[in-house]
Structure formats: structure tokens, C-alpha cells
C-alpha positions as CSV (number, residue, x, y, z in Angstrom):
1,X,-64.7,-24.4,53.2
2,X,-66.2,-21.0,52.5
3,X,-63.2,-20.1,50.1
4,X,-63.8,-23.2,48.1
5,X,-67.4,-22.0,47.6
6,X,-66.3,-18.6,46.7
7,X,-64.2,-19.7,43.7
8,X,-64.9,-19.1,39.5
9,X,-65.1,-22.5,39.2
10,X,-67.7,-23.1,41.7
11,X,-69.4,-20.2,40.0
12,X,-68.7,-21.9,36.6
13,X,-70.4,-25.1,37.7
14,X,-73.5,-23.6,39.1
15,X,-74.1,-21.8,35.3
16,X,-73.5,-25.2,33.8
17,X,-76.4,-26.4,36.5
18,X,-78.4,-23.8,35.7
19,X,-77.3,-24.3,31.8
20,X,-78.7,-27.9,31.9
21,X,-81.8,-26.8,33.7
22,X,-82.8,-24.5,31.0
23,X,-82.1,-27.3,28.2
24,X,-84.4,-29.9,30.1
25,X,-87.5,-26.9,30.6
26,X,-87.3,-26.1,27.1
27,X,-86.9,-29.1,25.4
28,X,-90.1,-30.9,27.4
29,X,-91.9,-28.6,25.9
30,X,-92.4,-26.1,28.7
31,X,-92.9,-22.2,27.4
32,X,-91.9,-23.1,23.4
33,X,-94.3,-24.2,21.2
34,X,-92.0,-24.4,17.9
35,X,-90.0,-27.5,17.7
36,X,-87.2,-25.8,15.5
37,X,-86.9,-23.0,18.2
38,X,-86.6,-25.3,21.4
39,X,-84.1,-27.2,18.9
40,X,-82.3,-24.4,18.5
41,X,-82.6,-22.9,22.1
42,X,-81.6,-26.5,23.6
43,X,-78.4,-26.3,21.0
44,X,-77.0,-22.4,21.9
45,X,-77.1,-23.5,25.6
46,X,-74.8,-26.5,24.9
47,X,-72.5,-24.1,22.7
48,X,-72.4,-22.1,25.8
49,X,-71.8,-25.3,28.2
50,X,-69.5,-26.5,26.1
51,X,-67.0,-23.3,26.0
52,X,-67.5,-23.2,29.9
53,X,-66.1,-26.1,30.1
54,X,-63.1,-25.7,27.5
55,X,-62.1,-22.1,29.0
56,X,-62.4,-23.1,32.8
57,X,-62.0,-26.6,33.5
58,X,-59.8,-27.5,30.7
59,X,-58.0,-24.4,31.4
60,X,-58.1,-22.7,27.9
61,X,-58.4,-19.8,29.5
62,X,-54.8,-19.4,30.3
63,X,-54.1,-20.7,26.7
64,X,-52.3,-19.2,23.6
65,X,-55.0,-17.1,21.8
66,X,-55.1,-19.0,18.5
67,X,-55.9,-22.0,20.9
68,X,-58.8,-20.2,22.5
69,X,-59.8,-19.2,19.0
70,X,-59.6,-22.6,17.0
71,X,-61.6,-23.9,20.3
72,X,-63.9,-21.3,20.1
73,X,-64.0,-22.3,16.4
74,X,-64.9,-25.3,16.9
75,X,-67.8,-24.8,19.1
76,X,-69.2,-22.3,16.6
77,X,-68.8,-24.7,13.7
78,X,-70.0,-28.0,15.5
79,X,-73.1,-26.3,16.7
80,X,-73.8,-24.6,13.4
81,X,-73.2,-28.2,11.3
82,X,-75.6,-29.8,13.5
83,X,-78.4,-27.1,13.8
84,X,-77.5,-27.2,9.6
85,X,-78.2,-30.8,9.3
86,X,-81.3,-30.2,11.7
87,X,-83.2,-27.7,9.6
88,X,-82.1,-29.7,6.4
């Protein structure tokens, strides 16, 4: 049981715990006064969660490099077209 604990996913999924934490303090207004900010702050973290999840439990880790990259693409561009539309 202690090896399970002691594994990168488990790691993994205690920074996407601590990843969602940090979305739901900022985004109810706790420590950002500027709307566009915690917007913004609430939107990195899911760029981050989102990658987490593509390079460890979908295993893109152990992927070609120009499928890492067009994932990692992807995240950049999705976050970027949303916080575009956002400020817009």
C-alpha cells in the first residue's frame, strides 16, 4: 500500500487537488480584487491541469515528441482563444 502512495501519479493527482483548490479560492473572490486577473489566474491553472493530465494519465509522456508538442499546442492555443474572447 505504501508503494502505491509513493508513485508520480499519486504525486500528479495531489497537484491537480491542490490545482483545483487554488481555482475555487481565487475565483470566489478570496485575495484578487480584479476580475480579469482571477479570470486569468483561474484559466493558467487549468492550462496546467489540463497538461498534467495529457502527459501523465493519458500517457503523453512516453509519446513521440511532435505528439507532446501539438498537445502542448493545443493547451497553449485553447487557453489563449478563450482568455482572447474573454478580454474581447
Amino acid at each position: 500500500m505504501l508503494q502505491l502512495v509513493r508513485t508520480p501519479v499519486t504525486f500528479v493527482w495531489l497537484l491537480l487537488m491542490a490545482a483545483t483548490g487554488i481555482s475555487m479560492w481565487v475565483a470566489v473572490d478570496h485575495g484578487v480584487d480584479d476580475v480579469r486577473v482571477a479570470t486569468s489566474v483561474v484559466m493558467s491553472v487549468a492550462l496546467v491541469k489540463a497538461y498534467l493530465v495529457g502527459m501523465h494519465f493519458m500517457e503523453l509522456r512516453h509519446a513521440p515528441w511532435p505528439l507532446r508538442g501539438a498537445f502542448l499546442a493545443w493547451c497553449v492555443l485553447c487557453a489563449a482563444a478563450v482568455l482572447g474572447v474573454y478580454f474581447v
